[in-house]
C-alpha positions as CSV (number, residue, x, y, z in Angstrom):
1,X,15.2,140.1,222.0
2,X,19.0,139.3,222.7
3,X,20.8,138.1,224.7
4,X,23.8,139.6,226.4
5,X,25.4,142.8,226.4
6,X,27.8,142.5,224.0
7,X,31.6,142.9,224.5
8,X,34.3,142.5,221.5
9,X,33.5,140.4,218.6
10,X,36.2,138.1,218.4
11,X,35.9,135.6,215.0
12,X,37.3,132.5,214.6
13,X,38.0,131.0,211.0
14,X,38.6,127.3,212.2
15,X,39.2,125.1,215.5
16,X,42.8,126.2,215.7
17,X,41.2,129.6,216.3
18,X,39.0,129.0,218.6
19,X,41.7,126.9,220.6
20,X,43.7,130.5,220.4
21,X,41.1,132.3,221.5
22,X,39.7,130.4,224.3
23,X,43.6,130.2,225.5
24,X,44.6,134.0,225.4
25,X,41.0,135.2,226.2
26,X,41.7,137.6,229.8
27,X,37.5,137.9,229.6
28,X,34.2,135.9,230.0
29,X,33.6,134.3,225.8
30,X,30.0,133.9,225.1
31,X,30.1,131.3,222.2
32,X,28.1,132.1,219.6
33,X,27.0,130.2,216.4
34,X,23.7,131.3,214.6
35,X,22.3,133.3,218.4
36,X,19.2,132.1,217.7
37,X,18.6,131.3,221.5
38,X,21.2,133.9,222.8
39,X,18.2,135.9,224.8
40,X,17.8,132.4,227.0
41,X,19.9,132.2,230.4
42,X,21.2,134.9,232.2
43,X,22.2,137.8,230.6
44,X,26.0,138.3,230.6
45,X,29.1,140.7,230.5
46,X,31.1,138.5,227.6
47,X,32.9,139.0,224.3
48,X,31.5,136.9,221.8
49,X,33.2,134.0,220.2
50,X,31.8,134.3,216.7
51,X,31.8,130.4,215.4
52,X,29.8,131.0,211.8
53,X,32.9,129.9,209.9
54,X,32.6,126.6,211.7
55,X,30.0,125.5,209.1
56,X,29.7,123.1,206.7
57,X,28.6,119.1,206.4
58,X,32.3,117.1,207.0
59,X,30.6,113.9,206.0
60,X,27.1,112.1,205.2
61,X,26.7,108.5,205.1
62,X,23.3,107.9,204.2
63,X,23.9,104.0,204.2
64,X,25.0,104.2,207.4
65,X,22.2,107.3,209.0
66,X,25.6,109.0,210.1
67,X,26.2,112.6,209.7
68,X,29.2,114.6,210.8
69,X,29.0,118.6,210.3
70,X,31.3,121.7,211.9
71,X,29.1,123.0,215.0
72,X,28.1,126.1,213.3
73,X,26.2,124.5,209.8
74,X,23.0,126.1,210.0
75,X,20.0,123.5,211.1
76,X,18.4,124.1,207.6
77,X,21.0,123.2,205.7
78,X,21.7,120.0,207.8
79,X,17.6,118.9,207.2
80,X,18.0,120.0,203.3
81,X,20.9,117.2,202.7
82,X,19.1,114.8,205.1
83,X,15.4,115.5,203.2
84,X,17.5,115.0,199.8
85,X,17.9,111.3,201.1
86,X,14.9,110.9,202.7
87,X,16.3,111.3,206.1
88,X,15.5,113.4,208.9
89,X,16.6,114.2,212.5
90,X,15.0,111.8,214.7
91,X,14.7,114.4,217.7
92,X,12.8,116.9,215.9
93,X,14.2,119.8,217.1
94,X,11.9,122.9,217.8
95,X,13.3,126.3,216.7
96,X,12.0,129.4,219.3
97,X,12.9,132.4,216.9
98,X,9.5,133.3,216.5
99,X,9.2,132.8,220.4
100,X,11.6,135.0,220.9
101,X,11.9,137.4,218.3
102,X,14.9,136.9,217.0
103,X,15.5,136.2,213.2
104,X,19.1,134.5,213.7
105,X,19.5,130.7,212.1
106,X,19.7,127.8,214.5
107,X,23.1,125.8,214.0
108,X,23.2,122.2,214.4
109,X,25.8,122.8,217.6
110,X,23.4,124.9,219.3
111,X,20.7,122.6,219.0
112,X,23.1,120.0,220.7
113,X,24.0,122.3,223.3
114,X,20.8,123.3,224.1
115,X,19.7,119.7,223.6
116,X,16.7,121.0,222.4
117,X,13.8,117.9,221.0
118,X,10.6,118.8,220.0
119,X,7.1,116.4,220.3
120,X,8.3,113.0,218.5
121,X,11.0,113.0,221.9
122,X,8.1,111.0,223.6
123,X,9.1,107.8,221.0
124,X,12.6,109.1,219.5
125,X,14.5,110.2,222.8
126,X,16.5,113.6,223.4
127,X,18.6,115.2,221.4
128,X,21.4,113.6,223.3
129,X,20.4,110.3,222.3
130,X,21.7,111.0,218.6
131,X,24.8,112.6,219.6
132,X,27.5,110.6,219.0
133,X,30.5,112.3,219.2
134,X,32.5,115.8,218.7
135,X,35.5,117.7,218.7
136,X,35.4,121.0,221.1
137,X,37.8,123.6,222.8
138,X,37.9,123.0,226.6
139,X,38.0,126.3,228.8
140,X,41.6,125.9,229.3
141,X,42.4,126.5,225.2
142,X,42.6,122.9,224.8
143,X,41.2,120.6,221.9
144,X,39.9,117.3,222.6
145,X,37.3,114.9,220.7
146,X,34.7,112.1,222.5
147,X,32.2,109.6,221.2
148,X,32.8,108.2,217.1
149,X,31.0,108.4,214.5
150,X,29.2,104.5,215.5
151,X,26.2,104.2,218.0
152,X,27.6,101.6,219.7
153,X,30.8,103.8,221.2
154,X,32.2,102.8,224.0
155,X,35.6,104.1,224.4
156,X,35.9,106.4,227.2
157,X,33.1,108.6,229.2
158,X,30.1,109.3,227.1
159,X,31.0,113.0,227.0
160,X,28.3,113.8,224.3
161,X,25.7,113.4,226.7
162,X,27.3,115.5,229.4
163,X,27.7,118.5,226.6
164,X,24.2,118.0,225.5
165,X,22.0,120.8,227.1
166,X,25.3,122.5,228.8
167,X,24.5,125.5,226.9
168,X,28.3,126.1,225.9
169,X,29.2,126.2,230.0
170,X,31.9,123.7,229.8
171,X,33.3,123.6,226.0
172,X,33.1,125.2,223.0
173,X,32.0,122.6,220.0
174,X,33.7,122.7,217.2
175,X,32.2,119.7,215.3
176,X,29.7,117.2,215.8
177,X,28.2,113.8,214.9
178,X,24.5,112.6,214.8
179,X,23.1,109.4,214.4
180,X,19.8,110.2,211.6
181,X,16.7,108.0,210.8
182,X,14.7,107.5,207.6
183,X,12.0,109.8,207.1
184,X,8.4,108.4,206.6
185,X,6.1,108.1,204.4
186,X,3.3,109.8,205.6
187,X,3.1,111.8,208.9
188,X,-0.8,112.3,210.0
189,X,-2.1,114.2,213.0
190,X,-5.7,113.9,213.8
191,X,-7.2,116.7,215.9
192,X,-9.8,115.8,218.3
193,X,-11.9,118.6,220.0
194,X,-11.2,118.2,224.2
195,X,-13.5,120.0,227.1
196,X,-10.4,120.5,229.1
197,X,-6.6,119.9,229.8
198,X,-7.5,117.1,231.8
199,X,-9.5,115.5,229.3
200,X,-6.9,115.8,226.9
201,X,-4.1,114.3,229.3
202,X,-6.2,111.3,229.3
203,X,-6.8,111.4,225.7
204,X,-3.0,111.3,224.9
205,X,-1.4,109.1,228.2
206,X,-4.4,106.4,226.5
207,X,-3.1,107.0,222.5
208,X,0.5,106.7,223.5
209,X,-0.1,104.0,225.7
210,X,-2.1,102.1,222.8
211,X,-0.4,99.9,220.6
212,X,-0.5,102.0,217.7
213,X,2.3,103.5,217.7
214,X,1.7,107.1,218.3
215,X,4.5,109.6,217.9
216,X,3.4,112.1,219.4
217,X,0.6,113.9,221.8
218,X,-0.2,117.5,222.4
219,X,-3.3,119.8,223.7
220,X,-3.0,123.4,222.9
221,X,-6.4,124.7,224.0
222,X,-7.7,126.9,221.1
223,X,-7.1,123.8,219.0
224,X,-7.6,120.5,221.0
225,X,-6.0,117.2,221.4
226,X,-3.2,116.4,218.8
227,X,-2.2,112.4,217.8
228,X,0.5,111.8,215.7
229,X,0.8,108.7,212.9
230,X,3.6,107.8,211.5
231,X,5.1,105.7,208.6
232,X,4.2,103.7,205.4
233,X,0.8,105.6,204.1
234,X,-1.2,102.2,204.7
235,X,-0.1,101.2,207.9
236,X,-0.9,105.0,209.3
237,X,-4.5,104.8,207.8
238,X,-4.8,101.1,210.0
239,X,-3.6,102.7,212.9
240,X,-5.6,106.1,212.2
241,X,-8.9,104.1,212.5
242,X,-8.0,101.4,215.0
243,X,-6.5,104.3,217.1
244,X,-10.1,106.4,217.0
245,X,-12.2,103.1,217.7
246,X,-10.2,102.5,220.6
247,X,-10.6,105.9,221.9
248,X,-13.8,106.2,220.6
249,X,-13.3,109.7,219.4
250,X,-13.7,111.5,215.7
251,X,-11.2,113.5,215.0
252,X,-12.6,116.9,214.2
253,X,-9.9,117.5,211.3
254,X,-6.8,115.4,209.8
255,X,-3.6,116.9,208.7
256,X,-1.5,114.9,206.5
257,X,2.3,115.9,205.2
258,X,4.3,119.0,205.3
259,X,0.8,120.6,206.9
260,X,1.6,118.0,209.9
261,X,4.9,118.5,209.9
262,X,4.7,122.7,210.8
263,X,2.1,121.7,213.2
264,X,4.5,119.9,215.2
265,X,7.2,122.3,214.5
266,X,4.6,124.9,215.7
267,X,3.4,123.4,218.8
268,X,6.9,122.3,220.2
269,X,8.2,126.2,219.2
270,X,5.4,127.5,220.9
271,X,4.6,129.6,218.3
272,X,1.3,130.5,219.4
273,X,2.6,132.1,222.8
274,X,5.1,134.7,220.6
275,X,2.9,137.8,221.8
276,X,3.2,137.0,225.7
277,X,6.4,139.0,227.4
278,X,6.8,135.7,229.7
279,X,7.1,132.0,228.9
280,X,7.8,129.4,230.9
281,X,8.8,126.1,229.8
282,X,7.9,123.7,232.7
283,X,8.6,119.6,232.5
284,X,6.4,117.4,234.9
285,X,4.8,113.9,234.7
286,X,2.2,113.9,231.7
287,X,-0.6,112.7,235.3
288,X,0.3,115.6,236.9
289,X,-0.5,118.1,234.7
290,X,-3.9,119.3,234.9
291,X,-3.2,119.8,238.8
292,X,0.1,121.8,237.9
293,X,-2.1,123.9,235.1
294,X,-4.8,124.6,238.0
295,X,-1.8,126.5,240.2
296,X,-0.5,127.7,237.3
297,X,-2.9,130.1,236.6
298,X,-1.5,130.9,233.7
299,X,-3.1,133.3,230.6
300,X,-2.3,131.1,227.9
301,X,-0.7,127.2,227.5
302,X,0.0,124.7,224.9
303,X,0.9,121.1,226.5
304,X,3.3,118.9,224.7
305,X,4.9,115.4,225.1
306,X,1.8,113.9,226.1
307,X,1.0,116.6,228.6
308,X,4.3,116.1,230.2
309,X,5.8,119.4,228.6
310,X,4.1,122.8,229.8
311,X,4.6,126.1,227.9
312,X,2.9,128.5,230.6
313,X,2.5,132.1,229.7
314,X,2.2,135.2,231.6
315,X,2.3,139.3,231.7
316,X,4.0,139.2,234.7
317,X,7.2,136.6,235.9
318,X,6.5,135.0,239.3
319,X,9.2,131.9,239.6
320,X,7.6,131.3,243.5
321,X,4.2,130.2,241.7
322,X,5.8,128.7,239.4
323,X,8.4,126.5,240.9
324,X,5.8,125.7,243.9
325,X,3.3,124.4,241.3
326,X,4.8,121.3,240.9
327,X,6.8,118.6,243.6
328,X,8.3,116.1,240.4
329,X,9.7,118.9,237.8
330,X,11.8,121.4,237.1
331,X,11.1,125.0,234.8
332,X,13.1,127.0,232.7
333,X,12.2,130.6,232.2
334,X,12.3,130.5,228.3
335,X,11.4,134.3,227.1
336,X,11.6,137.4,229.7
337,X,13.4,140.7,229.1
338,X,16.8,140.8,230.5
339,X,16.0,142.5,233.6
340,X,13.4,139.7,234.4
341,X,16.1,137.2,233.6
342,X,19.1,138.8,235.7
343,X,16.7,138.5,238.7
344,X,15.4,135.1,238.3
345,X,16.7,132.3,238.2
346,X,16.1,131.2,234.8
347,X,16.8,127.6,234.7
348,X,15.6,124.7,237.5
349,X,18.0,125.3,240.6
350,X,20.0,122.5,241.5
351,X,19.9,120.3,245.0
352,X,23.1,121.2,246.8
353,X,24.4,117.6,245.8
354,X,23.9,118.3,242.2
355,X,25.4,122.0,242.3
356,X,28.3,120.7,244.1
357,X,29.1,118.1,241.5
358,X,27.9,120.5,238.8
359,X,30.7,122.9,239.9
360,X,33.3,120.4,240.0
361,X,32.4,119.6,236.3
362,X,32.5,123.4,235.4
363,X,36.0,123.6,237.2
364,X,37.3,120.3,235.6
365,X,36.5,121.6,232.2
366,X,36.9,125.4,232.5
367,X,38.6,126.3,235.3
368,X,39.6,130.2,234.5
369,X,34.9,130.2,234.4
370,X,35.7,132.4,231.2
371,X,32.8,130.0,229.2
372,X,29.7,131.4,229.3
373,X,29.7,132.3,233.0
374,X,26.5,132.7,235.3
375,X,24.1,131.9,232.0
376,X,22.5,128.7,233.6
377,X,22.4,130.4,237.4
C-alpha cells in the first residue's frame, strides 16, 4: 500500500535544501523520509520532499543517554549504535510495515512525527516524552531549532511535544534529539491462557497495578494474556514468581530475550492482523474495553497497553460503529485502501474548540497549508 498519489520528486541534500524548497514550493510537499507509514492519513495530491540524505547519527553520549541524529537515520541504525552500548529507546517504537505492506525503513523523524510507542508506553511514556529537541523547516521556508539536548529544558515553549504525532502538518524535521535508557538484562513475558477479553483486562489492570513492576500488558486472543518483566536476571525471576502467586495464575509458556523482545515488537505492530484490508487503531480506558470490544464486533483484535490500546480489524470500514463504540477515546483508521481513507475520516475528529486552536497552530506554522495538507482530516 502507499500512500499518496505522487507529484514531482523533489530531493534535498541537507537542511539548506529543504529551507529552499519549502520556500519556492508553488505546491502541496508531502515530506518524506523512509515512507514507511506514508499509506496512513488521507491520501493527498503533493510532490514529495525526499529527506533520505538527512541521515546520519550527529552525536551519541552514551554517559549522558543523549542521542542527536538527522531526521532521516533509519530506526535500525539508530537501535544498532544504541544496542552497541547497551542502550535502547525507552518508547519502544512499533514499526507497521508488515501491517501495511510496505517494505520502506522507518526513520527516527518519522517515528517522532508520528509519535509512535509501542507496549512498554504503559511505564516509559510516549514517544514525546524522549524528545528533546530539533532543528526543522517551518512552512514558510524558515529554519528554526527548540528543546536542547538536556531533559531538563526549559527555554522557551516545549515545541517537541507539539511536533510529536503532527505527522509533518506543521514542520519539516530536519534533526532530532532523544533522551535513551539502559537496556536490561533480561526481558521475560509470561503468557497465561485467558477465557475472555474481559478476563484478561483484569488479569493485566491487577499485574500492572502490582508492585512488581510490570512493563507491559497485552491480550491477543489466539495467544492469551501477556506480562512483561524487566531488568537484572534475578530480580525478574523474584518478581516472575511473586507476580504469579499474587495472581494466582501459571503461566502457560515463558519467553525470555530477543524471543520477548519480537513478541512485543509483534503485538504493538499488529502483526497478526497483516491479512485484514481494515484496521483500526482505537485508544480507550484499559476498564472499558471489553464493553468497547462487545460493540465492536470486530473479526479479529489484539489488546495492548493493558487493554487500553485496541487494534480492531474488519473486511468492511464503518467509522459510525466504530467511533460510537466508545464515549472516553478516540480511533485512527490505521490500514484502508485509499478510497476508504479519502472518505473517512481517518484520524479522531476534533471538538470545534480543539479544531479551532488546531488551525490556528497549522496557520501560525505554515500558513501557504503547502505541508502535508488534508492528511490528518
Amino acid at each position: 500500500m502507499e500512500g499518496t498519489n505522487d507529484g514531482t520528486w523533489l530531493r534535498a541534500r541537507d537542511a539548506d535544501d529543504v529551507a529552499a524548497i519549502v520556500a519556492g514550493a508553488v505546491r502541496p510537499l508531502e515530506p518524506v523520509g523512509g515512507g514507511s507509514k506514508r499509506a496512513v492519513g488521507r491520501p493527498m495530491e503533493a510532490d514529495v520532499l525526499d529527506l533520505a540524505e538527512l541521515a546520519g547519527i550527529v552525536a551519541y553520549e552514551p554517559a549522558e543517554l543523549v542521542l542527536t541524529a538527522r531526521a532521516a537515520t533509519p530506526l535500525a541504525a539508530v537501535e544498532t549504535e544504541l544496542a552497541a552500548s547497551a542502550q535502547r529507546l525507552a518508547f519502544e517504537p512499533p514499526d507497521f510495515g508488515a501491517l501495511l505492506g510496505s517494505v520502506r525503513p522507518q526513520t527516527l523523524g518519522g517515528v517522532l512525527a508520528a509519535n509512535l510507542a509501542g507496549s512498554r508506553r504503559v511505564a516509559a511514556g510516549a514517544a514525546r516524552d524522549h524528545f528533546l529537541g530539533f532543528r526543522a523547516v517551518t512552512g514558510r521556508g524558515e529554519p528554526f531549532k527548540a528543546g536542547g539536548r538536556v531533559v531538563k529544558n526549559v527555554t522557551g515553549y516545549d515545541l517537541p511535544k507539539l511536533l510529536a504525532g503532527s505527522w509533518g502538518t506543521l514542520a519539516v524535521l530536519t534533526e532530532v534529539t532523544i533522551r535513551v535508557v539502559p537496556s536490561p538484562e533480561l526481558d521475560r513475558t509470561l503468557v497465561v491462557a485467558s477465557a475472555s477479553a474481559a478476563e484478561s483486562v483484569r488479569l493485566q489492570c491487577a499485574a500492572l497495578g502490582s508492585a512488581h513492576d510490570v512493563s507491559a500488558a497485552g491480550f491477543d486472543p489466539e495467544r492469551g494474556t501477556l506480562l512483561r518483566l524487566e531488568g537484572f536476571a534475578a530480580s525478574v525471576a523474584a518478581r516472575a514468581t511473586a507476580l504469579c502467586d499474587e495472581l494466582r495464575c501459571t503461566p502457560s509458556e515463558v519467553v525470555e530475550g530477543a524471543a520477548s523482545r519480537r513478541c512485543w515488537q509483534e503485538l504493538a505492530s499488529a502483526t497478526a492482523l497483516a491479512a485484514s484490508p481494515i484496521v483500526w487503531r482505537i485508544s480507550v480506558p484499559p476498564a472499558d474495553a471489553p464493553a468497547v470490544l462487545e460493540r465492536l464486533k470486530p473479526e479479529r483484535y489484539l489488546l495492548d497497553w493493558g487493554g487500553g490500546l485496541i487494534y480492531s480489524a474488519y473486511s468492511v470500514a464503518d467509522g459510525t460503529r466504530v467511533r460510537n463504540a466508545f464515549t472516553v477515546g478516540h480511533a485512527t483508521l490505521l490500514k484502508a485502501p485509499s478510497e476508504v481513507r479519502a472518505a473517512e475520516s481517518v484520524f479522531q475528529p476534533q471538538p470545534p474548540a480543539v479544531a479551532a486552536a488546531a488551525a490556528r497552530l497549522r496557520d501560525a506554522f505554515d500558513p501557504r497549508g503547502i505541508l502535508s495538507p488534508g492528511r490528518m482530516s
